[in-house]
Backbone bond lengths (Angstrom), bond angles and torsions (degrees), N, CA, C in turn:
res aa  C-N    CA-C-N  psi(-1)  N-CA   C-N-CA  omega(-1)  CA-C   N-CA-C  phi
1 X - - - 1.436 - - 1.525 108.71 -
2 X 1.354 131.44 171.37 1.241 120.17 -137.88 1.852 104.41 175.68
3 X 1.753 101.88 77.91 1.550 102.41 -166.49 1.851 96.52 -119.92
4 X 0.855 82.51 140.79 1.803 104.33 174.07 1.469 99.13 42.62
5 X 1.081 129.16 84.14 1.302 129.26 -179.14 1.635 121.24 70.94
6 X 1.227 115.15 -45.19 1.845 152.18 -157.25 1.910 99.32 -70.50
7 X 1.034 122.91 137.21 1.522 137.32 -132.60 1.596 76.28 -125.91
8 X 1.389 141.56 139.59 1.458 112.63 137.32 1.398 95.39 -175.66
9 X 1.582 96.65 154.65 1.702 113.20 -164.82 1.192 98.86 -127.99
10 X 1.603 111.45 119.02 1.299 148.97 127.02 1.124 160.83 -39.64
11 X 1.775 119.52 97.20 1.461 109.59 -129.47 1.730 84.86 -129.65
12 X 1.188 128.44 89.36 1.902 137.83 165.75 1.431 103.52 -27.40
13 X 1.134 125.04 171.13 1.259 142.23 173.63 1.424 121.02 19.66
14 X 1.602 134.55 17.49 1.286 124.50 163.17 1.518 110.79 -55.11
15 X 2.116 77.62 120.95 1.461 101.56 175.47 1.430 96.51 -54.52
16 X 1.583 101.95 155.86 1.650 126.52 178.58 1.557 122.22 -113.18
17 X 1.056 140.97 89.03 1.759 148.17 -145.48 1.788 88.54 -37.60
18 X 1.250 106.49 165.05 1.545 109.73 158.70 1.511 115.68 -68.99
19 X 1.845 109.37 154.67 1.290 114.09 173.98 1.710 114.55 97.38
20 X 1.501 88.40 10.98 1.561 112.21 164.85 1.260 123.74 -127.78
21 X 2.049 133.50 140.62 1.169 111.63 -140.74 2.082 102.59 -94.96
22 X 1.499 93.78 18.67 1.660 127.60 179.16 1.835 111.19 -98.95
23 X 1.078 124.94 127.46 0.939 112.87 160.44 2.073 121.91 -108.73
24 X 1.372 93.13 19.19 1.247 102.21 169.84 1.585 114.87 166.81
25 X 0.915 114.85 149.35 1.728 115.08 -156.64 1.672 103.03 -136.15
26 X 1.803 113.77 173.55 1.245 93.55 158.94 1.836 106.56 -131.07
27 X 1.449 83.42 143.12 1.788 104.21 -152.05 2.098 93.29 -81.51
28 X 1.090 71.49 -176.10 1.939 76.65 -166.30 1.652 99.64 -154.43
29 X 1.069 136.07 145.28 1.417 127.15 -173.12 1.955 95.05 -152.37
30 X 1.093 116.89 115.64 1.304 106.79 -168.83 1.693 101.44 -111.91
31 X 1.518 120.31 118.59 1.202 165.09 -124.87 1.369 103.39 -107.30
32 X 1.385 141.32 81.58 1.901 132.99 -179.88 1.244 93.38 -73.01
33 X 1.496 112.78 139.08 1.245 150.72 146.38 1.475 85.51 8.20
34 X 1.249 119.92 -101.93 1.527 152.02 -141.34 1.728 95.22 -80.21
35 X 1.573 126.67 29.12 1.330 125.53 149.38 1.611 106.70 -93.88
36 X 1.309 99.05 142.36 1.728 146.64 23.24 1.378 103.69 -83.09
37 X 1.146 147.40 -37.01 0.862 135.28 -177.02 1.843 140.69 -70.27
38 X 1.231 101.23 1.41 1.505 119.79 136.77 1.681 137.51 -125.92
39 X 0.809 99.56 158.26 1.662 109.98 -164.41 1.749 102.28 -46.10
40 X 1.484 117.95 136.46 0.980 96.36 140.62 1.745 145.83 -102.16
41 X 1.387 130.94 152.12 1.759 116.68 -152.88 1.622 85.36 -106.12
42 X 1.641 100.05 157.60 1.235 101.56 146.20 1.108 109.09 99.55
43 X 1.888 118.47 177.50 1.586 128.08 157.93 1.150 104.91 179.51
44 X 1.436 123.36 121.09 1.365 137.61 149.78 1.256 145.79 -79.96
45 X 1.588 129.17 124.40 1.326 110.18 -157.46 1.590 96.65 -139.47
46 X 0.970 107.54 164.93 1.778 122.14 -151.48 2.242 92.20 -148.85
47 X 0.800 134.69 138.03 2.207 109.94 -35.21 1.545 86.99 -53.36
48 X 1.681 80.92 170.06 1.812 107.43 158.67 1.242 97.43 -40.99
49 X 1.768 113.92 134.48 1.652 116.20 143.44 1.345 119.11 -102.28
50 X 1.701 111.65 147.38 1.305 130.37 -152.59 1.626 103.23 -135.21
51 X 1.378 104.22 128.70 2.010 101.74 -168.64 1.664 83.65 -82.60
52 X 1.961 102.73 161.81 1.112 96.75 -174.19 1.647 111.78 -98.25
53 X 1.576 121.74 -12.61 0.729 108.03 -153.91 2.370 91.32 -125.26
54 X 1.326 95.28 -20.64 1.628 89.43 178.29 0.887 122.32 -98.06
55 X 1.750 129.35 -151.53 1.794 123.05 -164.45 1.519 88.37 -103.76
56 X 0.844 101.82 167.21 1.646 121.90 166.54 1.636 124.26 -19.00
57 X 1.458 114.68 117.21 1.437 114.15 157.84 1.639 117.72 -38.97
58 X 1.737 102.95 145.07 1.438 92.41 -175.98 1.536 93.17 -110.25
59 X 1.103 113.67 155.96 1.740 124.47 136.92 1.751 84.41 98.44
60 X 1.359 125.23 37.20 1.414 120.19 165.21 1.400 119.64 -94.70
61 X 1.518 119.29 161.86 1.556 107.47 176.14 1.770 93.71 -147.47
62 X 1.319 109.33 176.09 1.681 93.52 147.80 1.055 114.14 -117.93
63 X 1.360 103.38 -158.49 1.600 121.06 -160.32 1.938 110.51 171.98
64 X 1.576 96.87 124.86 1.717 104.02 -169.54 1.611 103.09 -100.43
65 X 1.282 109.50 125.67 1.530 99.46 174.81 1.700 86.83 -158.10
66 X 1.347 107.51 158.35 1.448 129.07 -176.77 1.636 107.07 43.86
67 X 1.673 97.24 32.86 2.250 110.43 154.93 1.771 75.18 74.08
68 X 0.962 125.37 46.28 1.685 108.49 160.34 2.009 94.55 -157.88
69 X 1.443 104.71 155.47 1.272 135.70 138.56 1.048 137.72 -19.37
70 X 1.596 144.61 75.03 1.456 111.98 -162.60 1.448 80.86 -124.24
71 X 1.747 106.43 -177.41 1.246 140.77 -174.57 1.377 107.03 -99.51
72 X 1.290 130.20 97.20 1.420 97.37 155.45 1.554 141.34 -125.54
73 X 1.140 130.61 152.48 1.627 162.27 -137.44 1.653 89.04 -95.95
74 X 1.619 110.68 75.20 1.784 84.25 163.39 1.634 112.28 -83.22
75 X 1.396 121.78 125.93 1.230 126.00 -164.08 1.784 86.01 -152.80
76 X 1.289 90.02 176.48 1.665 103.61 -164.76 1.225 132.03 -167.61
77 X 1.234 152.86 159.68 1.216 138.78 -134.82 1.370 75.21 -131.64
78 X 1.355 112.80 167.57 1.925 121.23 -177.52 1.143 100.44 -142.79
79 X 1.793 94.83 171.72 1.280 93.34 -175.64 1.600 138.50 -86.61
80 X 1.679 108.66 12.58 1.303 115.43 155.09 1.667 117.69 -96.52
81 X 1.583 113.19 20.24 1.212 128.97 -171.95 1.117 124.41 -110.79
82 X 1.409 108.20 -13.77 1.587 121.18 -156.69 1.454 147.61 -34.89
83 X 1.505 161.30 90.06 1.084 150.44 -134.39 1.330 103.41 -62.63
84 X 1.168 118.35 147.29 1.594 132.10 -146.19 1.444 91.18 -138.48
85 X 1.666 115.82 94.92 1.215 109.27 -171.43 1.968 101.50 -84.37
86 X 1.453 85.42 155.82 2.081 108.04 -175.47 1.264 91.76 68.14
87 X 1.552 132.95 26.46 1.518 138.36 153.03 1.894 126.73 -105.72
88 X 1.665 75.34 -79.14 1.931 90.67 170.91 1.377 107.42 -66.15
89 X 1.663 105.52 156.09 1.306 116.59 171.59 1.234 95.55 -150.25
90 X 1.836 111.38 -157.52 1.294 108.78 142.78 1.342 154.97 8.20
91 X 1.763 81.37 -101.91 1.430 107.69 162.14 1.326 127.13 -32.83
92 X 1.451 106.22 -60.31 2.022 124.72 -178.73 1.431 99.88 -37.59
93 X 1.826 101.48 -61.52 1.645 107.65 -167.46 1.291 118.65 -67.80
94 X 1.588 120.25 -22.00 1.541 116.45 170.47 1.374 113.81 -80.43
95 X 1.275 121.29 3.98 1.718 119.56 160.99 1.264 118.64 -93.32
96 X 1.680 110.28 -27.11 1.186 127.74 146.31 1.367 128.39 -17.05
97 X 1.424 101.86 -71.49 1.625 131.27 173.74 1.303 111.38 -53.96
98 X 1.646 118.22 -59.90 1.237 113.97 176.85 1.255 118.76 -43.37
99 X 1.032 111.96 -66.01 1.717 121.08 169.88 1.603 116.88 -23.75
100 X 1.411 102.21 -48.68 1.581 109.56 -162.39 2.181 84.78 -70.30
101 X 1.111 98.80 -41.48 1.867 98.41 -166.01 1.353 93.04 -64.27
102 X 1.175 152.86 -43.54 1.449 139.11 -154.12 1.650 120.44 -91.51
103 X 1.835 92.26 -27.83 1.680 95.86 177.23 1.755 90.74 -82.03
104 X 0.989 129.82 -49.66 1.786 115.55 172.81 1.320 102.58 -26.18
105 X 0.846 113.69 -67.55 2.105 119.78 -169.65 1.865 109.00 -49.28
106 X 1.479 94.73 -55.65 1.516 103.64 -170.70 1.686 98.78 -70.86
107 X 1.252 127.71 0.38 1.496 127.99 165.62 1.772 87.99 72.92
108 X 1.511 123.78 38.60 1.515 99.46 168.84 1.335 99.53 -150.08
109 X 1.788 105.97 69.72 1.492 121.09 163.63 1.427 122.99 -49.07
110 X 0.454 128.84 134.15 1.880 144.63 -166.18 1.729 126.02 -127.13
């Protein structure tokens, strides 16, 4: 999909780990021009996800694109993390994501 200039792929029903009051959302990954060959940041998710049992996600904001609401995940790759171009893709960054959903749960955001 492809709004105001802005690149971004849309993925329905990603399952959501336990310890969220979602058991699956739809994720959003917004795509620069110049990928694969730059990183992609971030993750947006539609509805808001909410842990069920701790305090508040940190480092969220929103953001409206395709006439809806989304969530988004400022999170980030570091510098012992680095995007590894003709490596990362997708894929890399949606393990990425996972990661970011499970240390939320385990209360040891990073």
């Amino acid at each position: 999909m492809s709004e105001n200039n802005t690149r971004w792929l849309l993925v329905h029903d990603y399952p959501i780990v336990a310890g969220y009051t979602s058991s699956s959302a739809s994720l959003a990954l917004e795509l620069p021009k110049s990928y694969p060959d730059t990183q992609i940041d971030m993750v947006y998710f539609r509805p808001q996800l909410t842990l069920i049992e701790q305090g508040a996600i940190r480092q969220l904001t929103d953001r409206s694109f395709d006439g809806e609401r989304w969530q988004r995940w400022s999170r980030h790759r570091t510098n012992a993390n680095p995007w590894r171009r003709g490596y990362d893709s997708v894929e890399t960054h949606l393990l990425l994501v996972e990661e970011w959903l499970e240390r939320e749960v385990r209360g040891q955001a990073a």
